[in-house]
Steps between C-alpha positions, in 0.01 A plus 500: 500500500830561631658787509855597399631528845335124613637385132871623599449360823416137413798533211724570771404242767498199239880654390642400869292188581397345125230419701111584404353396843752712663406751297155479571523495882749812472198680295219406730699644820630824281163579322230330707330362200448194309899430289507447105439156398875315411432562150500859526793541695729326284348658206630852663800328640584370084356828385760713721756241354451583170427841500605705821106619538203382620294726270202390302529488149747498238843691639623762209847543459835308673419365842585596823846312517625366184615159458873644435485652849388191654819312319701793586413438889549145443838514387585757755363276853658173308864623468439727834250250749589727805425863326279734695169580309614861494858435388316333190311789476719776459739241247207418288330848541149306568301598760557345856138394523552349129773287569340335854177451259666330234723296728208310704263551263632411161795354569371300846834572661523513898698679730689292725645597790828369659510346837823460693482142658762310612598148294487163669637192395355177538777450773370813678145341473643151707651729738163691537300137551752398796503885638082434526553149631703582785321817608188300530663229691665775746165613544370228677689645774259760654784749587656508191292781380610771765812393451501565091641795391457606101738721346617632143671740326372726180760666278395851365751587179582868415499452155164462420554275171200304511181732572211199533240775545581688157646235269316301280530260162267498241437165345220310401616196684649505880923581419578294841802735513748562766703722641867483595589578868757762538624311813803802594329791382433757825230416745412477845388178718211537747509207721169431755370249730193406648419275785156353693499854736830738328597673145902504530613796258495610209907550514576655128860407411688609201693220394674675232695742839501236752773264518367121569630525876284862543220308321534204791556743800191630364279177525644406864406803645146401348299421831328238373591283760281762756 
């Protein structure tokens, strides 16, 4: 017989994966036992659904989390997507721990987070196919590769608008949202190079000070050429 702890457990596990063998191999490397047959699970899994407990027996009085908190959540993640768990907790005065129960357990919503890449057009995706094309061509010549020198340049922004590591949107479905670049807003460059034997840099320039010809006199007196 399982016992509350393994029940909660299994509830859990099948909440992120909606998978019963995942489940199972997650509660033979927690517990070192035999797991609960499917049936079981999503008997506790519907159970928890309906009821907020995993208790035996009939459940006196209003359960756990009422069906007008649940549509109370609801309404506040569908007009709100990129609300903090705890935001939504102090607005709705439900516990923290509530809300993040109701939200990927009732509701089956996800949290998403953003991901800054950078957008390509099918134009930049010909240009990458002829990039490939001649580099592997070039590289028939055996002293091309000491000669190849790789560089770039990352731009850190002050601002701090988009925070990938804390934001996220709460959906059911994947939002495929993006972000808007704020190209001028303050930041500094860090440009670096790297050949066969040398690193060349990092040079940090602030292109927001530097005029374009202190930006070039900057790059010459790069010794890549050493």
């Amino acid at each position: 017989m399982a016992s509350p702890q393994q029940k909660a457990f299994c509830v859990l596990e099948f909440a992120k994966t909606n998978s019963v063998v995942t489940v199972q191999l997650a509660f033979r490397r927690r517990f070192g036992i035999n797991a609960p047959c499917p049936k079981n699970i999503r008997r506790w899994f519907r159970q928890f659904q309906e009821s907020g407990c995993l208790c035996k027996g009939k459940i006196s009085g209003r359960p756990r989390v009422s069906e007008e908190q649940v549509a109370r959540i609801r309404a506040a993640f569908e007009r709100s997507p990129r609300k903090s768990t705890n935001r939504a907790s102090r607005e709705l005065a439900i516990p923290q721990s509530t809300v993040w129960r109701v939200l990927t357990v009732r509701l089956h919503f996800k949290p998403y987070r953003l991901q800054l890449v950078q957008a390509l057009t099918n134009d930049d995706k010909r240009k990458l196919m002829e990039f490939c094309d001649s580099m592997l061509e070039m590289m028939e010549d055996e002293t091309f590769i000491s000669r190849l020198i790789f560089s770039d340049e990352a731009s850190f922004h002050l601002s701090g608008t988009v925070n990938c590591h804390n934001m996220r949107i709460w959906g059911t479905e994947h939002p495929h949202e993006t972000v808007e670049h704020e190209r001028d807003s303050p930041k500094v460059n860090v440009f670096c190079a790297v050949s066969q034997d040398k690193v060349y840099g990092p040079f940090s320039l602030n292109l927001q000070a530097d005029s374009h010809d202190s930006f070039f006199n900057k790059m010459e007196h790069c010794p890549i050429g050493t």
